[in-house]
PAVORO-484536 format. One record per residue (C-alpha): residue number from 1; x, y, z; residue in three letters. Coordinates in nm, 2 decimals. Layout:
N
PT, seq, px, py, pz, type
PT, NUM, X, Y, Z, ALA
...
//
This chain:
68
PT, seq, px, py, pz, type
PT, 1, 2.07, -0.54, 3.89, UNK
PT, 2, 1.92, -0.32, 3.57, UNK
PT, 3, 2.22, -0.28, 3.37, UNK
PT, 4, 2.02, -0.15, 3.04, UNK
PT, 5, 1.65, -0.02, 3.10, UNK
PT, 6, 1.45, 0.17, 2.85, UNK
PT, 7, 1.10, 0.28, 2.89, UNK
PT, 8, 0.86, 0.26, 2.60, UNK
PT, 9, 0.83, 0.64, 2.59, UNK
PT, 10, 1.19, 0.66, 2.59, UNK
PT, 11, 1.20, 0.46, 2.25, UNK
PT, 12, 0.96, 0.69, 2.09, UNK
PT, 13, 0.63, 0.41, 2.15, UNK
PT, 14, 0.32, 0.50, 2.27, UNK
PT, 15, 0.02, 0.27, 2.40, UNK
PT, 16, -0.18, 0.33, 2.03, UNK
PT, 17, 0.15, 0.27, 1.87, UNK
PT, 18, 0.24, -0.06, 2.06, UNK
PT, 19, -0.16, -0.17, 1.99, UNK
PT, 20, -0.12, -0.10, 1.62, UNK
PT, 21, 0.19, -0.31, 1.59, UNK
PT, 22, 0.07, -0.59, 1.77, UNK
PT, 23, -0.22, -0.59, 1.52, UNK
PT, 24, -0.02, -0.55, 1.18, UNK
PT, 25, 0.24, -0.81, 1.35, UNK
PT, 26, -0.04, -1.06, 1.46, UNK
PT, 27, -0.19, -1.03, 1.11, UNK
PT, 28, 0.12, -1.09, 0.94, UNK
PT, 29, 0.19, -1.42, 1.07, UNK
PT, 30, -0.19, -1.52, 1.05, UNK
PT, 31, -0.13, -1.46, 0.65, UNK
PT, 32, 0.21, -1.64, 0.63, UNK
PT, 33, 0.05, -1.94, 0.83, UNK
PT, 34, -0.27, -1.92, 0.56, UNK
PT, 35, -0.03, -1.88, 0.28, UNK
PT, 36, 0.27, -2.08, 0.35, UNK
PT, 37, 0.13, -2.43, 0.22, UNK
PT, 38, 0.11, -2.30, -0.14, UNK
PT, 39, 0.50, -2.18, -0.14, UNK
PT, 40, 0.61, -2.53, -0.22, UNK
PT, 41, 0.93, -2.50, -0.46, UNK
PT, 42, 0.75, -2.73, -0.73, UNK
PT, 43, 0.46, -2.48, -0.74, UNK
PT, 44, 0.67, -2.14, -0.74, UNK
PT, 45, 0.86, -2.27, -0.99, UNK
PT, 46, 0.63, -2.39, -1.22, UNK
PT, 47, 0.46, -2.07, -1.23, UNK
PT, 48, 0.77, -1.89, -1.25, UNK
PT, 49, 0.93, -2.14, -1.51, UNK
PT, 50, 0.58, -2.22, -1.74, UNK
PT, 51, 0.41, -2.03, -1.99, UNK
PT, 52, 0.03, -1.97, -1.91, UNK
PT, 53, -0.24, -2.06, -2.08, UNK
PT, 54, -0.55, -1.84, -2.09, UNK
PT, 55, -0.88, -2.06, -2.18, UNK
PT, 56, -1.16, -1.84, -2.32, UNK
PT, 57, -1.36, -1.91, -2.00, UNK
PT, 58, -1.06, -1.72, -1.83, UNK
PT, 59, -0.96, -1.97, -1.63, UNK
PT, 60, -0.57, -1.99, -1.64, UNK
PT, 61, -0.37, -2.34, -1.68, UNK
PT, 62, 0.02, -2.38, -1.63, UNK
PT, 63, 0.15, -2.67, -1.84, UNK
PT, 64, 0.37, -2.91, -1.72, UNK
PT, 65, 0.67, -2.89, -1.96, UNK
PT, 66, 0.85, -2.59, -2.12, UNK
PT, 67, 0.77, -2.74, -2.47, UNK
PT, 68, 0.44, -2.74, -2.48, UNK
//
């Protein structure tokens, strides 16, 4: 028994639209899988928290205390 049955044309999605989600979805969890070991709490916060320290090389360093 079909008590609530929508066709995809019915919601407004076609078979190019459908395709192009399921690629920008699909690539959206491939980058949060990629990404997600370097959003530990220690190291967003001691980017957030630090003041950054340009070396003439360009290389950047984050110390580890506030009062350095």
């Amino acid at each position: 028994m079909y008590f609530f049955l929508l066709s995809f044309s019915e919601m407004g999605l076609s078979l190019p639209l459908v395709i192009i989600l399921v690629l920008f979805g699909g690539f959206f969890l491939i980058s949060f899988f990629i990404t997600s070991p370097n959003m530990d709490t220690k190291g967003l916060l001691r980017v957030l928290y630090s003041k950054p320290v340009r070396k003439d090389n360009g290389s950047v360093e984050y110390p580890e205390s506030r009062n350095s």
